[in-house]
N, C-alpha and C positions, 0 to 999 in steps of 0.2 A: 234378382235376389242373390244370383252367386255374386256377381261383382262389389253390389252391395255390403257382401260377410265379409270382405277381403279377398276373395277366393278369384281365381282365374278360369277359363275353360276354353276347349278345344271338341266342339262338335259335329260330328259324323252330320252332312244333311244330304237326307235318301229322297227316292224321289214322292214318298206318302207326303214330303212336304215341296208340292209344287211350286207353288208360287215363292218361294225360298231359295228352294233348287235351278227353277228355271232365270231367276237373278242372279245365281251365279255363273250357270251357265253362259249365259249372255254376258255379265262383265268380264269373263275370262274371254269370250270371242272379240270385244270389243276395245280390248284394253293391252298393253303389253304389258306380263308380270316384272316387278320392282327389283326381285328375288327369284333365282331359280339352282336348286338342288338337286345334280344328278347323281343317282347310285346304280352300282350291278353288283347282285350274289350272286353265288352257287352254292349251292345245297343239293345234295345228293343226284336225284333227277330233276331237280328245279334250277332254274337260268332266271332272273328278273333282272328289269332294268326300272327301275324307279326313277319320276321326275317329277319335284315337288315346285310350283306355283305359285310365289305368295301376290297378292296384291294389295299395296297398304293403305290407299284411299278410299274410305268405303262413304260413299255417298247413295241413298236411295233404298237403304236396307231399311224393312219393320220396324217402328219402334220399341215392337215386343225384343229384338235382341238387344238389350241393353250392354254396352258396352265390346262391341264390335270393334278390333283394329287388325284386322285379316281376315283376309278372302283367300282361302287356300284350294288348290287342287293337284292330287294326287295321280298320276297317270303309269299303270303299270303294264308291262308289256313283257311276255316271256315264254317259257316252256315249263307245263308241270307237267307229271309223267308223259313225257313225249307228245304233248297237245302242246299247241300257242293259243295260248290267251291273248287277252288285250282287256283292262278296265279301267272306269275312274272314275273317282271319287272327289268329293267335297268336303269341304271341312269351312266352320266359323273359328273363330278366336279372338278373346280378351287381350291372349298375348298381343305384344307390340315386338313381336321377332322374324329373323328371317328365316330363308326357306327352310336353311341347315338346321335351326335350334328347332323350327317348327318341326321338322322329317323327325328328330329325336322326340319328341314327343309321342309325336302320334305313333312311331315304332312299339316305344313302350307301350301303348295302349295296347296294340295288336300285339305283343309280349303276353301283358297280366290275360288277352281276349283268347290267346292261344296255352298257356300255361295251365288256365284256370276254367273261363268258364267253356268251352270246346269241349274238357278233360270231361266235366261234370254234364256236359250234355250227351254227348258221343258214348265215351265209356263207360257210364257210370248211371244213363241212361235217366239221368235229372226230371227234364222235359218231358216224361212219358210215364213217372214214375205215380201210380193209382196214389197216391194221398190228399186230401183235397179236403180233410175235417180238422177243424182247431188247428194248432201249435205244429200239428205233424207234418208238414212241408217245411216249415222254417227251424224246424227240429233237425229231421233228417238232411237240408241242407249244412246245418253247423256240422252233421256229423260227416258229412262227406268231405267237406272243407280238411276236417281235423284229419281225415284220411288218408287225403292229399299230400297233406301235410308230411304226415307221418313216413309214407312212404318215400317221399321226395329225401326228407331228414335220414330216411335210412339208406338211400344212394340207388334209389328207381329212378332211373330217366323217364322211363313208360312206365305210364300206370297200370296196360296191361299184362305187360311183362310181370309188375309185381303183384297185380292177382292171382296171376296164373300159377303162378312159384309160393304164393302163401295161400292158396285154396285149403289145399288137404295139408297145412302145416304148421296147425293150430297154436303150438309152444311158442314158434316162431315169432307167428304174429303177435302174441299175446308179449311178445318181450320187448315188443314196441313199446309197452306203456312201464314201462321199468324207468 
């Protein structure tokens, strides 16, 4: 259906989808990638080395994913707060690009995943929040959205930061909607 609307996509597959996963897993052991994208950050107490996978011949995937032209895999390797990691991940995709355009991609995704909804899970306590009758979960999520917002627009890096600083500062806050 996405391909179909014009639209393209680039999908995370976990391993709830086995027989999915376990196909990519196996073409990426079996196969040498076509494309390959290496990166290293640093951020604060964070070290990563990113190396993105693509591989562009896809024979032998589901019919259900229509329009498959990459087999991606994501392999990170680093230090967060003084621990080493190691993960990876998989991805499908419509796109027809390589590893580089592909790695911009899926950054952005972990961007709007990290920006947005993290923010409204973690701080803002989303996913735990008691509403569950009519309109009031899809309600209070637009308002928490606009909240986001709003703080971002007023030059809050952290969202906790600027709760904490507009709790008892009622005039303040209210001068946001000016």
């Amino acid at each position: 259906m996405i391909v179909n609307s014009g639209n393209d996509y680039v999908i995370t597959v976990k391993k709830n989808q086995p027989t999915l996963y376990d196909y990519l897993v196996t073409q990426f052991e079996q196969h040498p990638p076509q494309s390959v994208e290496q990166q290293t950050e640093r951020t604060r107490n964070r070290r990563t080395q990113r190396t993105v996978s693509v591989l562009e011949t896809v024979t032998g995937i589901e019919q259900l994913w229509i329009g498959v032209q990459r087999l991606i895999r994501v392999e990170r390797i680093g230090i967060r707060a003084f621990e080493p990691y190691q993960e990876t991940m998989f991805y499908i995709s419509s796109l027809a690009l390589d590893a580089a355009q592909l790695s911009q991609h899926i950054r952005q995704h972990w961007h709007i995943e990290n920006r947005l909804h993290w923010v409204k899970d973690v701080v803002l306590h989303e996913d735990t929040a008691p509403l569950c009758d009519g309109n009031a979960p899809a309600n209070f999520a637009i308002v928490r959205t606009i909240a986001l917002n709003l703080f971002r627009q007023h030059g809050f890096a952290s969202i906790t930061q600027g709760l904490r600083q507009l709790a008892h500062d009622l005039p303040r806050l209210f001068s946001f909607f000016q």
